[in-house]
LUMLOPA-606958 format. One record per residue (C-alpha): x, y, z; chain; residue number from 0. Coordinates in Angstrom, 2 decimals. Example, Ala and Ser with C-alpha at 12.3 -4.5 7.8 and 13.67 -1.06 7.14 Angstrom:
% residues 2
         x         y         z   cadena   num
     12.30     -4.50      7.80        A     0
     13.67     -1.06      7.14        A     1
//
This chain:
% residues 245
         x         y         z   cadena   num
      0.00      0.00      0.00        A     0
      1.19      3.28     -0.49        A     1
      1.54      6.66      1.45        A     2
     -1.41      8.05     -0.19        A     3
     -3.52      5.36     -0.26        A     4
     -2.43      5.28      3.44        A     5
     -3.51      8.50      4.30        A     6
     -6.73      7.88      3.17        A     7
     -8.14      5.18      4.65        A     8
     -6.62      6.85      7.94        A     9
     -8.92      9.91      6.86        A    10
    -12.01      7.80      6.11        A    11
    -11.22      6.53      9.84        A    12
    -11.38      9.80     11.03        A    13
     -7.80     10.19     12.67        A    14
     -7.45     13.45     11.48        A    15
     -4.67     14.11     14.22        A    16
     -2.78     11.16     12.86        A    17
     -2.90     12.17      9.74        A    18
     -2.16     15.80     10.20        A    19
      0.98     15.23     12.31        A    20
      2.30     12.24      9.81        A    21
      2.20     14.54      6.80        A    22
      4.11     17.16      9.01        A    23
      6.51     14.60      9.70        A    24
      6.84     13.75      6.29        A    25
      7.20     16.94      4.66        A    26
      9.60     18.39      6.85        A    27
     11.83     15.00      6.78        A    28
     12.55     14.76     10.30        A    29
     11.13     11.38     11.01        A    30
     14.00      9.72     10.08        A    31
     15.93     11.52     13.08        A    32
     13.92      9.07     15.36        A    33
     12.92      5.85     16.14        A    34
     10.34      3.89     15.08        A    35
      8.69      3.81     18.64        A    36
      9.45      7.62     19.06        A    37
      7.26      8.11     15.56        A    38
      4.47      6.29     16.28        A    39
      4.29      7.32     20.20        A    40
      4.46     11.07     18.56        A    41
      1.30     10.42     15.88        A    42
     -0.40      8.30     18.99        A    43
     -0.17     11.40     20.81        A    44
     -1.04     13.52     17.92        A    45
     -4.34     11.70     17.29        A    46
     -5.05     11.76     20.96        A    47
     -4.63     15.21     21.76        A    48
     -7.00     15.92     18.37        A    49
     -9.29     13.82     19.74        A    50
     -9.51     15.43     22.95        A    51
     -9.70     18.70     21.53        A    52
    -12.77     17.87     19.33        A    53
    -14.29     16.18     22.41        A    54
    -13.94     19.39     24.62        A    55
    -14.99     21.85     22.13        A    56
    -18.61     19.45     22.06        A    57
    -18.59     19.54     25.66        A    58
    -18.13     23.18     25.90        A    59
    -20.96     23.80     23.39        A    60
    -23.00     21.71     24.51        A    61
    -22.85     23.10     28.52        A    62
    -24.27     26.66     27.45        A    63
    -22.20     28.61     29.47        A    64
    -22.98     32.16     29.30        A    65
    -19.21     33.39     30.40        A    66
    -16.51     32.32     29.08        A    67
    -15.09     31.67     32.59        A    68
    -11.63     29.92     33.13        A    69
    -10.05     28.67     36.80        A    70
     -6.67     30.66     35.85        A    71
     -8.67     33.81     35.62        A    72
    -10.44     33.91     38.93        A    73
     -9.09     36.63     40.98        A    74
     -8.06     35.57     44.69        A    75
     -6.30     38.68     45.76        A    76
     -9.88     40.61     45.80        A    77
    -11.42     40.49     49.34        A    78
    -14.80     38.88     49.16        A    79
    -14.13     35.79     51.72        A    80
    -12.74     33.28     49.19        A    81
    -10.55     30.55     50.02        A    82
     -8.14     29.95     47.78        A    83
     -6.76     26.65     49.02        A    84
    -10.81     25.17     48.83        A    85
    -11.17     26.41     45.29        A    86
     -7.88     24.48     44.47        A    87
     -9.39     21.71     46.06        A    88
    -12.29     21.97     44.04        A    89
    -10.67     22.42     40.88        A    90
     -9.48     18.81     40.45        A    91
    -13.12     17.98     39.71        A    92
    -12.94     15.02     42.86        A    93
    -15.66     16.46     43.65        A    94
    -17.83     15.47     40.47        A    95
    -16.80     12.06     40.80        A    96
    -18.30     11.98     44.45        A    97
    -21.45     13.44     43.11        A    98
    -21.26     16.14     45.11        A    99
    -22.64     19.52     45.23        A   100
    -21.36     23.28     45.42        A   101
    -23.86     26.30     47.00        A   102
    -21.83     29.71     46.08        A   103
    -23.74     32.78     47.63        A   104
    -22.84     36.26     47.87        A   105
    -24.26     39.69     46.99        A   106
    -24.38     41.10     43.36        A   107
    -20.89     41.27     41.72        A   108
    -19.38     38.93     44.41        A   109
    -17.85     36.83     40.72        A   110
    -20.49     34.01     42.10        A   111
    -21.47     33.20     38.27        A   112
    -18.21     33.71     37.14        A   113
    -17.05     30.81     39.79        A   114
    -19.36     28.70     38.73        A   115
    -18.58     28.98     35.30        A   116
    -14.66     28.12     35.61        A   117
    -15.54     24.91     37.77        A   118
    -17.96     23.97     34.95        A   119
    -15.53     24.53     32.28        A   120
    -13.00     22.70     34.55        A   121
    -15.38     19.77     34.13        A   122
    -15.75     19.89     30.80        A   123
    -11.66     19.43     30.71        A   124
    -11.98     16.28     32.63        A   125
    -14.50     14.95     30.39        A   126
    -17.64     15.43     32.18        A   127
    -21.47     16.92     30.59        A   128
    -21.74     20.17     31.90        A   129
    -24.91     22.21     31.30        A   130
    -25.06     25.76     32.55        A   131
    -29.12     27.57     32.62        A   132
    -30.37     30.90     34.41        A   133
    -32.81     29.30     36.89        A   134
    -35.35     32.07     35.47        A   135
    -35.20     30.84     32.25        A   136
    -35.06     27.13     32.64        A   137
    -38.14     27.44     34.78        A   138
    -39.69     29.77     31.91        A   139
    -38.42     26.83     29.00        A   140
    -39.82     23.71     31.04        A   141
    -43.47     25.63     31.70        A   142
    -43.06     25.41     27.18        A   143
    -42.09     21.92     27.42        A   144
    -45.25     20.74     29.88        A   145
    -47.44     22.55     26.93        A   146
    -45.64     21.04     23.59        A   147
    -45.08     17.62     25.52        A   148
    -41.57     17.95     25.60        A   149
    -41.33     18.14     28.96        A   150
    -40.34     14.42     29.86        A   151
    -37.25     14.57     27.18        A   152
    -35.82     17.86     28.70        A   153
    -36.22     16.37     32.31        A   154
    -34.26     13.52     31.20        A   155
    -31.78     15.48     29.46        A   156
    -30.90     17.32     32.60        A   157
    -30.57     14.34     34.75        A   158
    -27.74     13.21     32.21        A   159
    -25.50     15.70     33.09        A   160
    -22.81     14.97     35.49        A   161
    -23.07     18.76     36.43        A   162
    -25.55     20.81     36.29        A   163
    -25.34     24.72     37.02        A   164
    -28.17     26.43     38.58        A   165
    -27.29     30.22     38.10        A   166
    -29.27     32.78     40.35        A   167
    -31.30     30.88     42.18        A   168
    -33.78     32.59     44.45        A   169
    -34.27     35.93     42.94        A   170
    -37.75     35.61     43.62        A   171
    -40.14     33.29     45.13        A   172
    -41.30     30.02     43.37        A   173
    -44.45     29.09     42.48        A   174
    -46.42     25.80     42.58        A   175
    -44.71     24.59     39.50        A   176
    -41.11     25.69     39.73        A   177
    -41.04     24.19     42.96        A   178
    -42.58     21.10     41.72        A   179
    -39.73     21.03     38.93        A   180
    -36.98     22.11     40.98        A   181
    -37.91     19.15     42.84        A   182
    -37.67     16.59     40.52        A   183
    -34.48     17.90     39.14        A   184
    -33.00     17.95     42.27        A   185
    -34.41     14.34     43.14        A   186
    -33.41     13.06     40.19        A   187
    -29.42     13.84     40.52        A   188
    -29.16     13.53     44.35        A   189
    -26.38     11.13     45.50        A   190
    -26.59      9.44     41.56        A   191
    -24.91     13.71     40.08        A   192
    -23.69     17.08     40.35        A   193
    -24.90     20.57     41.23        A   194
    -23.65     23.82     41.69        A   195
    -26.46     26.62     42.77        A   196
    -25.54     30.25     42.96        A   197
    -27.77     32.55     44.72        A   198
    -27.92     36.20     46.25        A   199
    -29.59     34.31     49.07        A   200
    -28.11     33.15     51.71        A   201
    -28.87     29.74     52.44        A   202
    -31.07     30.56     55.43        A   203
    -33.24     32.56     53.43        A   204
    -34.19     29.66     50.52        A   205
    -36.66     28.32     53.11        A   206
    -38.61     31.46     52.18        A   207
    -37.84     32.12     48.78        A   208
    -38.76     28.10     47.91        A   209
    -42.06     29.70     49.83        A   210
    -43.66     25.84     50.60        A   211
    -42.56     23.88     53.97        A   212
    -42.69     20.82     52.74        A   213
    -41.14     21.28     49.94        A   214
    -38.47     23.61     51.46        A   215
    -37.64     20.68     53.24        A   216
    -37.12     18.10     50.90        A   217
    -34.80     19.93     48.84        A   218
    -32.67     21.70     51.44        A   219
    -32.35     18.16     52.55        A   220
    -31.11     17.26     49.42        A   221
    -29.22     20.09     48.77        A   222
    -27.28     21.74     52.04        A   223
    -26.36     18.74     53.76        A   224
    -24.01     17.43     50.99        A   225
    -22.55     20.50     49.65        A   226
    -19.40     22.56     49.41        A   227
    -20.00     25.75     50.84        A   228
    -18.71     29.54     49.07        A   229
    -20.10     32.01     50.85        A   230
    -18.84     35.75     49.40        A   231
    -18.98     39.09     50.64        A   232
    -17.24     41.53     48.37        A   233
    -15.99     44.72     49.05        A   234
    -15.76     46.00     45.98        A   235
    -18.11     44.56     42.78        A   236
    -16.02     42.24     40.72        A   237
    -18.38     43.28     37.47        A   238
    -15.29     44.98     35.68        A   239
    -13.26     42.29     36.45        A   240
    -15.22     39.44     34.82        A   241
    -18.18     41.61     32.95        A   242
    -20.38     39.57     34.43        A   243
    -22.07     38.58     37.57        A   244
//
């Protein structure tokens, strides 16, 4: 077989990192300064790295995120109450794994979205679904979905994700049926996924703002009791720092 007909049955299989790096290789001549093993461990690689890359890119995409938020970025200098060594804890995803959750509160332009959004995207680096929604909005989409009977398959499609980011939780009370869905949401990843909620709120105020006892209950119970804890209070608004938040 030759190189060209070579290269194109590793195209039609879709190792497009393979392929990329061995005409690289080729052109430039220096394969022959190594070893056979060194080659094919550098076009392994090549092909692995593409893969991952494509991979990612899907993952990011498909999570939503509204900021394009990333761990290296978030400012720990600022004084807003944030503990640097527990976010570098958190960032080697461990946490994911243990399907646990995260509850970040803190006042408007404490960064809490922007938080959220670089643990999410640090997720989506170690390979996990992510999917980012406004907590207005989602409740606004799945009130559509009850109507055009779509409701079930976007229920589903949320329980899927290893992470799932609540953003803003609690700006105002809940009625009958965003407490009913918040409920089965929640339900439906405790102990089996992951959760981050970020609220204004702090926690001893969602009693109120879930605005039924019962359920109030159930979902604190859910939800407290097996999370990581950020609790802000900035100084100074982080908005021009992030542009977000």
């Amino acid at each position: 077989m030759n190189q060209t007909a070579t290269m194109q049955k590793l195209e039609e299989m879709r190792f497009t990192g393979f392929v990329r790096a061995y005409r690289e290789m080729t052109e430039t001549g220096v394969a022959g300064k190594y070893t056979t093993d060194e080659v094919i461990a550098h076009l392994v690689q090549a092909e692995w790295d593409d893969r991952y890359n494509r991979k990612l890119q899907r993952l990011l995409t498909n999570a939503r995120f509204r900021y394009r938020a990333s761990f290296e970025e978030i400012d720990f200098a600022a004084k807003r109450n944030l503990d640097k060594n527990q976010l570098l804890s958190l960032s080697s995803c461990d946490w994911i794994t243990k399907k646990k959750n995260i509850i970040i509160t803190g006042s408007t332009g404490a960064g809490k979205s922007w938080i959220a959004s670089a643990l999410g995207h640090l997720g989506c680096q170690h390979g996990y679904k992510v999917l980012y929604r406004n907590c207005l909005k989602l409740f606004d989409e799945l009130k559509i979905a009850k109507a055009d009977g779509s409701y079930i398959k976007e229920i589903s499609k949320i329980e899927k994700m290893d992470l799932l980011i609540l953003d803003d939780f609690g700006l105002k009370p809940l009625d009958g049926n965003q407490r009913l869905m918040l409920l089965e949401i929640i339900e439906d990843r405790h102990g089996r996924k992951s959760t981050i909620i970020t609220s204004q709120l702090p926690v001893k105020q969602w009693h109120d703002a879930i605005n039924d006892p019962t359920i109030a209950d159930a979902l604190l119970d859910r939800l407290v009791h097996s999370s990581y804890r950020i609790e802000l209070n900035a100084e100074v608004s982080m908005r021009k720092t992030y542009k977000n938040d």
